[in-house]
Steps between C-alpha positions, in 0.01 A plus 500: 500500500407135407253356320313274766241323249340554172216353234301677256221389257191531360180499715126454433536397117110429439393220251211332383473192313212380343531144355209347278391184417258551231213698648636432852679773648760451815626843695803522687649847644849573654633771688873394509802664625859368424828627711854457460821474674844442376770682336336856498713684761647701297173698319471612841843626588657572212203602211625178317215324323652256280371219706148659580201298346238799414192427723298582138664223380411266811168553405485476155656147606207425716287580231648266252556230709104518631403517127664157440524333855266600741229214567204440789774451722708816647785321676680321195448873261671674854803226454521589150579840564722481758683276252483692199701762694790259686517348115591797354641766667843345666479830773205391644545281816109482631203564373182541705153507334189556606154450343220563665108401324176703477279190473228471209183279475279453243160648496164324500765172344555688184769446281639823478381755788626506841474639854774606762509181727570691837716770624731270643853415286691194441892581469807327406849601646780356266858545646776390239880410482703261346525292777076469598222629466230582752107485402303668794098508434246659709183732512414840657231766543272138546204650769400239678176534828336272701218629730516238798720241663808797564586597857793652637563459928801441715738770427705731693305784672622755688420901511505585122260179461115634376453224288230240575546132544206299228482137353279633278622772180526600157828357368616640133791572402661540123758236465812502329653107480873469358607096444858416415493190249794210524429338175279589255109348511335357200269730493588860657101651487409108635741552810376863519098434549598167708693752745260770516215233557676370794563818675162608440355172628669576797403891565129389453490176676674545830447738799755757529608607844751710327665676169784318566400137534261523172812637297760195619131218458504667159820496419557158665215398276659657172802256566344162547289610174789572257820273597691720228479759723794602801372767607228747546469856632160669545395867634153539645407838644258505754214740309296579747106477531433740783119437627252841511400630832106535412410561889435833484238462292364184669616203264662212606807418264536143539767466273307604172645817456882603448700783363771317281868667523831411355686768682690484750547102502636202616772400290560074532761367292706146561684249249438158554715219412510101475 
């Protein structure tokens, strides 16, 4: 037997940073997870560890490093890592890091209490050699609804088709945006809520006779918004707001009243490029 492909690491290393300036308190908090690949074949085929990098270590590396390194900004701290590891362990060929962000803000404008921002995550993607680097950013679990200007008419019907034709519907659906950056911005969390604004412009503002035409408007949008940006790939499931039959009991449902259901689904998903 061969050995097809191999990494290993250290996954969902926690921290929390707290930096303070005077009575003012900032909060940032990491779930990051660092992989490697390289020059480890043989700790899996021959119980030789001499060149295995204990994942305890990895994240007692993490930790140091985010003691003396990790700022506002995730991106640059996820290039440090990746770094860190192609610096100084000769076996290692790529590094991949990932650091996704529970989101704090402050409460009431004091200086030192906070509130979870949303459930929704911002995440970086690092992906490391010694020939480039790749910095992917993006966002998931983001729910997103509008309660008018959806519709969804002119697809194929045949015998298995129940479902009704409308131009008028609930559309939500919890995003997940991934954007692939060619050069770095000046300001990654300035490019971030410049993208985001765009593509939410555009999912508020504009009729949508489909899933599928509000995910390439948004992504088209996210594009012309951040020029650092090749490419971006979004998922939006369809999560359905299925109207309550209230005629048995004589009530009129005009669109007031819906069960909301995230299973089954529509599953959308498309990268868009320049």
């Amino acid at each position: 037997m061969k050995l097809l492909h191999h990494n290993y690491g250290k996954a969902h290393v926690r921290v929390m940073k707290v930096t303070r300036d005077g009575p003012q308190h900032s909060l940032k908090e990491l779930d990051i997870s660092v992989m490697l690949q390289g020059d480890f074949e043989a700790s899996y085929t021959k119980a030789d560890n001499r060149l295995v990098v204990p994942t305890d270590t990895m994240k007692n590396i993490v930790n140091v490093l985010a003691h003396g390194k990790l700022g506002a900004e995730t991106e640059p701290f996820g290039i440090v890592v990746a770094e860190h590891f192609l610096k100084n362990y000769p076996q290692v060929e790529t590094v991949s890091v990932r650091l996704s962000e529970r989101r704090w803000d402050r409460l009431a404008a004091h200086a030192h209490s906070f509130i979870e921002k949303s459930a929704a995550k911002p995440f970086t993607e690092i992906t490391a050699s010694r020939q480039q680097t790749s910095i992917q950013s993006g966002i998931e679990d983001l729910l997103i609804l509008k309660t008018t200007q959806s519709g969804f008419e002119g697809y194929v019907r045949d015998e298995f088709t129940t479902l009704p034709e409308t131009k008028e519907r609930i559309f939500a659906t919890q995003l997940r945006a991934t954007w692939l950056y060619s050069r770095p911005p000046a300001s990654y969390t300035q490019s971030h809520t410049k993208l985001l604004d765009s593509m939410l412009a555009v999912f508020a503002s504009t009729y949508s006779p489909s899933v599928q035409v509000t995910l390439f408007q948004m992504g088209e949008a996210a594009l012309n918004a951040v020029p650092e940006i090749s490419k971006i790939t979004l998922a939006m499931p369809n999560q359905h707001c299925l109207l309550i039959n209230l005629s048995p009991f004589g009530i009129e449902n005009r669109n007031e009243l819906f069960v909301p259901t995230i299973e089954p689904q529509g599953q959308i998903e498309a990268t868009i490029v320049r």
